[in-house]
N, C-alpha and C positions, 0 to 999 in steps of 0.2 A: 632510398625511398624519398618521396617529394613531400615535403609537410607542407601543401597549399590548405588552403583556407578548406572550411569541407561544407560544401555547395549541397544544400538540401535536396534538390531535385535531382542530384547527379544521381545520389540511391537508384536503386530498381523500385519504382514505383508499388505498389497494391491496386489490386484492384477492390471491389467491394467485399466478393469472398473470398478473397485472399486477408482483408481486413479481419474480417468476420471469425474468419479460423485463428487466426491469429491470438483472438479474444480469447474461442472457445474452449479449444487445449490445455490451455493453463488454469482458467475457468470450471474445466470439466474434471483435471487432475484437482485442484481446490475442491470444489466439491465432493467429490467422491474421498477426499482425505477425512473431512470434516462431517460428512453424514452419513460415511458409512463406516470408514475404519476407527473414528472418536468415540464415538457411542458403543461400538465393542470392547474398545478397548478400557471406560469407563464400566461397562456391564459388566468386567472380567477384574473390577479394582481398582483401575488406576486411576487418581480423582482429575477432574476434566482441566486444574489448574497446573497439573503437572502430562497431563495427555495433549490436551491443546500448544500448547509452547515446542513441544517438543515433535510431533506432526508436523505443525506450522516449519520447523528449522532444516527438519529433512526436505517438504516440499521446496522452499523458498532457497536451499541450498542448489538444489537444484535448476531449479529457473535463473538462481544468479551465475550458474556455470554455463547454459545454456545461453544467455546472454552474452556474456564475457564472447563466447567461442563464435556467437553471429557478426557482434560490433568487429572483432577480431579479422576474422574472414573479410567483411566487406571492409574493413578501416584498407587492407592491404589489396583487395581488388582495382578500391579507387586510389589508391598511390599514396594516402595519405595516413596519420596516427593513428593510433584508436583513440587519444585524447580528443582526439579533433573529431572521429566518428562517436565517441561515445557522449557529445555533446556537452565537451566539460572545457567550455570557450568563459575564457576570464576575462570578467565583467570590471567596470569601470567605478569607483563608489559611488557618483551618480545614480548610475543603474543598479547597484545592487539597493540604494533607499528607496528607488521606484517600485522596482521589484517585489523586493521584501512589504512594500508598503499593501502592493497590492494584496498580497499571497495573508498579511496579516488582516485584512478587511477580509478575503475568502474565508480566513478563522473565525471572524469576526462573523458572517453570513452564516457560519455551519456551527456554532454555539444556540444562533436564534433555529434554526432549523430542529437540532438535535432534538426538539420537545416535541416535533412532530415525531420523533422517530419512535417513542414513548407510547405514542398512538397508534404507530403503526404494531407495535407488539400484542394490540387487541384484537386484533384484524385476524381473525380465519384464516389460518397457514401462513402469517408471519410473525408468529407467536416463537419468543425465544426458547428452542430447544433445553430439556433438563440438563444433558450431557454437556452444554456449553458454560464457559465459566463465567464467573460473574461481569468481567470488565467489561462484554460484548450485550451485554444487558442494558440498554438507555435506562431502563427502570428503576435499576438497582442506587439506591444510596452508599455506596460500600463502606462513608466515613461514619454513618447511623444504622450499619446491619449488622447486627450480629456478627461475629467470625464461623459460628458452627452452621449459619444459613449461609453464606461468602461461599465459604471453603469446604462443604459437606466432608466428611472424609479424611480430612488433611486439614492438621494445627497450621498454617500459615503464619503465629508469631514464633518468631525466633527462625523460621526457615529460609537465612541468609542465604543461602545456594540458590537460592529461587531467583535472586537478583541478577544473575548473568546468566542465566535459562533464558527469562524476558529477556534482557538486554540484548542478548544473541539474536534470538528470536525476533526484534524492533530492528535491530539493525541488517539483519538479509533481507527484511519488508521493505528498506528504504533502497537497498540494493535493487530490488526486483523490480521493487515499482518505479524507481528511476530509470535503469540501465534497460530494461526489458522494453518498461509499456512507453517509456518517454524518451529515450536516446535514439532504443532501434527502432520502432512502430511511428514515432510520430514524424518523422523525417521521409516517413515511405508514405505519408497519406498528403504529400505536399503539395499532390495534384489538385485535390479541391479547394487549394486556396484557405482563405475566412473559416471555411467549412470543417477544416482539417483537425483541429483542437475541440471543434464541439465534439466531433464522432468520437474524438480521441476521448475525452471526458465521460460523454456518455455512454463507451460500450467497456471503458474502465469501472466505471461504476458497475453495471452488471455482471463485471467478472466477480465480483463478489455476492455472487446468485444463493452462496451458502448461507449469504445473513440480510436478505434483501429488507430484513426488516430499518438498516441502517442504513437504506437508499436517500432517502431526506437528506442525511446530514453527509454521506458518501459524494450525491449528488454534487452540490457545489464546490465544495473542496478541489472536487478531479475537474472541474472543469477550468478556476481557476489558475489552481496548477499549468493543467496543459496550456491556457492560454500564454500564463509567466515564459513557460520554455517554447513553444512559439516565437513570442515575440523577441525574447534575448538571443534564442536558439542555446541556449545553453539550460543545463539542468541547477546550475550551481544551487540559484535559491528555492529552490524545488528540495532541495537535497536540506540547505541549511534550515529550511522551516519544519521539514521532516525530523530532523536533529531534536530542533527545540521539542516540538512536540513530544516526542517519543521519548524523551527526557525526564518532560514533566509524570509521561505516565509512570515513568521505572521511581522516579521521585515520591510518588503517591503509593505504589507495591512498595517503597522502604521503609513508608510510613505506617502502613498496614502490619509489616515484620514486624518494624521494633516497638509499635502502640503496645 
């Protein structure tokens, strides 16, 4: 097999609803996990801190297998790796402090953001769901609420197993949203140029239709993102600010445990 360089536009293109579907499938199977089978499965007992994670691990296990098997297929059509199709091209230190610099200002943009998101939870049908658990709430203080308002249902101190639930869970999210919406998807919209990381940002952000209440602060994030992998053509720092991030949350659930 030939490991050339892997040429964006060599992919088979997208067209608009080709893009669109693309979105929507995985978008629709989200949904449909999260407002239809969550909320039974919390109505039937199981508290939404241990139903959520664990939905979340079966979908997102799946998207990241689905994934693997696209980049896979196409890495060997075009003669080349999958390291190379799944946009995992290493970066220079240079470019990873540019990078990272910018992806840390998109944090920076989506902290100030997050208080709209607070307001959008007032708003007439993007009010956050009961069955949902608290982390997904802008609203929620978790370091100043109560634990029996947190965790209705479920002691969450002392419930160490809880830690590699989420962490499982944080880590197919970083798989999926990498390998899926940004290795395979953004390399196929290469036709519109400039164009191609807005769409990619913005029709990312609405796959998460299940909590549009956290479009504010979803919004800038993915668009940064995609821009970062755009311009580098690689996911690396997309991946490693994903890390930090997801980090800090599992760091804040350990802190919740053992308070």
């Amino acid at each position: 097999m030939s490991h050339d360089k892997f040429i964006w536009q060599n992919t088979k293109q997208f067209s608009i609803i080709q893009i669109i579907l693309a979105f929507i499938i995985p978008s629709t199977i989200a949904f449909t996990g999260f407002r239809f089978v969550l909320p039974k499965l919390v109505k039937d007992g199981i508290p939404s801190i241990i139903a959520w994670p664990a939905i979340a691990s079966v979908m997102l296990f799946g998207f990241v297998v689905v994934a693997i098997f696209l980049l896979k297929k196409e890495a060997k059509e075009l003669g080349i790796s999958f390291k190379e199709r799944a946009c995992l091209k290493n970066l220079t230190l240079k470019q990873w402090v540019l990078y990272l610099g910018i992806l840390i200002l998109g944090m920076i943009v989506t902290l100030i953001f997050s208080k709209v998101s607070i307001l959008f939870t007032q708003v007439p049908g993007l009010s956050v769901p009961e069955y949902f658990p608290f982390f997904l709430n802008p609203a929620i203080d978790p370091i100043n609420t109560d634990a029996s308002i947190l965790t209705p249902g479920f002691v969450l101190k002392g419930a160490t197993w809880m830690i590699p639930l989420i962490g499982i869970t944080l880590f197919l999210n970083i798989l999926t949203e990498e390998l899926y919406f940004r290795a395979w998807l953004l390399p196929k919209l290469n036709n519109y140029g400039k164009l191609s990381w807005v769409i990619n940002g913005i029709l990312f952000t609405f796959y998460h239709s299940f909590q549009l209440w956290l479009v504010p602060q979803i919004l800038p994030i993915s668009l940064f993102i995609a821009f970062v992998v755009y311009k580098s053509q690689s996911i690396w720092p997309a991946f490693a600010i994903h890390i930090i991030v997801n980090t800090m949350t599992v760091l804040g659930m350990i802190m919740l445990i053992f308070s």
